[in-house]
N, C-alpha and C positions, 0 to 999 in steps of 0.2 A: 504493500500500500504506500509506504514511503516512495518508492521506484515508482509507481502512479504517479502520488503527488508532484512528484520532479519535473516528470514529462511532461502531466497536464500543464503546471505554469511555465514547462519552454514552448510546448504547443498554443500559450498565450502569447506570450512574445513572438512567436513567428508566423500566428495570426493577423496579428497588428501591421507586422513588413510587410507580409503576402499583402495583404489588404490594400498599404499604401501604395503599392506596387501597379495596383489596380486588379486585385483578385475581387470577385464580389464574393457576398456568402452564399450562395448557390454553389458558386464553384469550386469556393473551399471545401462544401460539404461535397462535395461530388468525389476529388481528387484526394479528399483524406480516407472515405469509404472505400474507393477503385483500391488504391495501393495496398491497403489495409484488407482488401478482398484477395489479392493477388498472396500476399505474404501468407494469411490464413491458409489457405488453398493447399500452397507448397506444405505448408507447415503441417495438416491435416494427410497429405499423401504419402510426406516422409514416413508420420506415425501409423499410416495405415488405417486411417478412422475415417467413415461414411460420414459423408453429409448427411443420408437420413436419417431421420427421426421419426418416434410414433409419436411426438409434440408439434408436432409443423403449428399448429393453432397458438401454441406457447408461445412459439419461436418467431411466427410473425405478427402477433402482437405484443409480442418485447422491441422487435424492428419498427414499427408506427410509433412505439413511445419514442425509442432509441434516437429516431429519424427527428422528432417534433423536438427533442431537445440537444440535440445538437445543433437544428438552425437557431433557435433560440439562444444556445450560448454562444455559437458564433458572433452572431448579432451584436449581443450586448460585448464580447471581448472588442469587438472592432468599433464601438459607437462608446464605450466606457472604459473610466481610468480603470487598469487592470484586476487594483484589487478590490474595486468595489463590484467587477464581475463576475469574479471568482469568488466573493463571498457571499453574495447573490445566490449563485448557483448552488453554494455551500449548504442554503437554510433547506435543502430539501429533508434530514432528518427530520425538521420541524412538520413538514407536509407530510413524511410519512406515518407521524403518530396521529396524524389528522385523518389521513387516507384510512388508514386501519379501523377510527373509532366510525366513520361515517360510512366504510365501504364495509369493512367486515365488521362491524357491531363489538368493535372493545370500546368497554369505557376507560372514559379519561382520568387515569389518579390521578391526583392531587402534586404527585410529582409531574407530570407531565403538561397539568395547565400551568402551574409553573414554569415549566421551560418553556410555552407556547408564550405565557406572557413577558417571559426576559426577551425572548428572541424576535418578540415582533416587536418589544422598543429596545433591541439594535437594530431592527430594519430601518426603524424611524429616526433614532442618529445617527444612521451608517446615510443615508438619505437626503436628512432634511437642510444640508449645508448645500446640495448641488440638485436639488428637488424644483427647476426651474419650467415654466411653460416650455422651454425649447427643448428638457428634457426629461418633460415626463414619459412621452414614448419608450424610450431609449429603456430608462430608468424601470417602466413597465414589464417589460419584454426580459430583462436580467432578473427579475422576480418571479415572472412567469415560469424561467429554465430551470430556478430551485423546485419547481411545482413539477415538471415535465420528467425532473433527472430523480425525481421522487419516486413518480411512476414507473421509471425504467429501474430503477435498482431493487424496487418490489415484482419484478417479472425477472428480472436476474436471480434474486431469491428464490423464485418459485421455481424457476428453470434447475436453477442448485439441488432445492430439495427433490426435485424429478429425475437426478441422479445425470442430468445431461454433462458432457467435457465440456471442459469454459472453451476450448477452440472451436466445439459445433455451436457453442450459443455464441460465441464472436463470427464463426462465418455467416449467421443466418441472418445475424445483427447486419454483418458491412451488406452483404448480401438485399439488403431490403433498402439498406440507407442508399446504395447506388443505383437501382432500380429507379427509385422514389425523385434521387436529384436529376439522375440521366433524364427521365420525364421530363423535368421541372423545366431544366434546360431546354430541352427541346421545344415544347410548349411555346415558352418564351424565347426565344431566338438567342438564349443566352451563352452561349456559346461563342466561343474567340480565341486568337491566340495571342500569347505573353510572348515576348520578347525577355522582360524584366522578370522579377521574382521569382525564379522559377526555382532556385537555390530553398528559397526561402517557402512554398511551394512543399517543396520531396519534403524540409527537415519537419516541417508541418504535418505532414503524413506518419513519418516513420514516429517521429514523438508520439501523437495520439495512438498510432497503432500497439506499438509496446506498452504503451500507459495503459491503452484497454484493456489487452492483454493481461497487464499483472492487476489492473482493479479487478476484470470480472475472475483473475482466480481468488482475490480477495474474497471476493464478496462471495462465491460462490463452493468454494471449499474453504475459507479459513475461516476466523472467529469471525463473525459480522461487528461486532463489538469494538474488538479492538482494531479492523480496518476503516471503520467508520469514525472511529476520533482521531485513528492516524491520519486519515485523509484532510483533516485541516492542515496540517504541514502547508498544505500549497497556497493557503493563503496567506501566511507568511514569506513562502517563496515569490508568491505574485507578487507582495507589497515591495520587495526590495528592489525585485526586476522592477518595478515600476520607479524607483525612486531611482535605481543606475541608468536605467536608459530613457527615461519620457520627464525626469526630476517630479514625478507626481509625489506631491510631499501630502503624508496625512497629519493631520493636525490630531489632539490629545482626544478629542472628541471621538474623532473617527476610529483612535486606537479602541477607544471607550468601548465603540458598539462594535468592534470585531471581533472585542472581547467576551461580549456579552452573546454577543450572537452563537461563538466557537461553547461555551460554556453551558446555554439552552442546547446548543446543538449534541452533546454530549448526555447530558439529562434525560434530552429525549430518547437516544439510542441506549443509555441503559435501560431506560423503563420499556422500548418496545422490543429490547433482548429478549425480555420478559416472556413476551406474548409466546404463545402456542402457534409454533409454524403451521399448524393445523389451519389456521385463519388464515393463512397467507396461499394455501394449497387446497385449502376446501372445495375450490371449481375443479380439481384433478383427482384420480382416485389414488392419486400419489399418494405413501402414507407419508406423516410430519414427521419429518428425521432432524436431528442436531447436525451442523456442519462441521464437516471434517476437521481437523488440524492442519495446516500448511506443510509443505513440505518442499525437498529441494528437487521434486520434478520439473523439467522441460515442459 
């Protein structure tokens, strides 16, 4: 999960280049999916493991969520200072204890509205200093991707508990996400060639591909627990990248609610540790198993 977090906030940093480069996000999401399909592929044939599945229904509705928040976070990394996008996407702990009591019927302890009400006022001073008419969109849309990366790492869960390999649930994942852009593209005439960025482009690919990689064995064979509070690391990594290369300086305030935010976010993933995967797996006839331990497999 540390090796995730790394990549995700180089895969911010080289969002932002590609971007100025004149990549849009379509096309980002297109070409970090393609390469990310391609590496799968090889990677899956090496080890000799099918693409099929008797979850195809899991597995592309894990790629819809997968699909809808990665444009969303692209988005907001290329329209926002980096660490207020990466923390953003961060609060989805918070949506997930939300998702569970509203989709699957847990109630809310008393631990848990507690972390919903620290984390939604770090939303609000993580926010309310650059919370402008010209960027509320923006601003929108980075809050949205905590909600969407919510939903995809509760279909990773579930995918986990269904015994699937994290390389079949990543290739079904790139697998959907490139379908879905290659469309997109086409549709819209978006399609073009680069001269410039293209460096910046591959390092964009290969970063998110590996980061997938070691989140979804995170999330999907080790502790959920303790991948889920290591995965704040990258907002710390964001924040610095942001202050060596763009000088985004955050003010004590801003520390405040990252603080606050990482803290609730925490609170919440002990208390939905808790839950009974049974809830998270009950549309499968999967039975609720504990996640593996990590290990030094390839």
């Amino acid at each position: 999960m540390l090796l995730a977090a790394f990549l995700f906030s180089v895969a911010g940093v080289t969002i932002k280049f590609a971007a100025a480069a004149g990549y849009t996000t379509p096309e980002l999401v297109f070409y970090r999916s393609v390469i990310g399909f391609v590496v799968v592929s090889i990677m899956m044939r090496a080890a000799g493991l099918s693409p099929r599945s008797p979850h195809t229904v899991a597995h592309l509705q894990r790629g819809a969520a997968g699909t809808f928040a990665i444009w969303l976070f692209m988005y907001a990394v290329i329209h926002l200072p980096l660490s207020t996008a990466i923390t953003l996407n961060f609060t989805a702990p918070l949506w997930i204890g939300l998702i569970l009591a509203l989709v699957y019927g847990e109630r809310l302890s008393k631990t848990m509205l507690l972390a919903l009400g620290l984390g939604f006022v770090g939303i609000v001073l993580l926010l309310k200093p650059i919370f402008t008419p010209e960027m509320r969109f923006d601003l929108t849309v980075g809050l949205l991707s905590g909600i969407a990366a919510a939903i995809a790492l509760l279909n990773v869960r579930r995918l986990g508990a269904m015994k699937e390999p994290e390389m079949r649930i990543f290739w079904w994942f790139t697998l959907v996400v490139t379908i879905g852009s290659a469309l997109w593209l086409t549709v819209s005439g978006g399609w073009k060639w680069h001269s410039e960025g293209i460096g910046w482009m591959l390092a964009m690919a290969c970063a998110t591909t590996i980061g997938q990689l070691a989140q979804t064995r995170a999330y999907s064979r080790g502790a959920t627990m303790l991948a889920a509070n290591l995965s704040y690391s990258a907002v710390l990594f964001s924040a610095f990248a942001g202050l060596l290369l763009w000088n985004e300086v955050i003010p004590p305030s801003g520390w405040l609610a990252i603080a606050i935010i990482v803290a609730s976010g925490i609170m919440a993933t002990l208390r939905t540790r808790k839950t009974n995967r049974a809830n998270v797996v009950a549309a499968t006839p999967a039975p609720p198993i504990e996640p593996e331990p990590p290990s030094t497999e390839t």
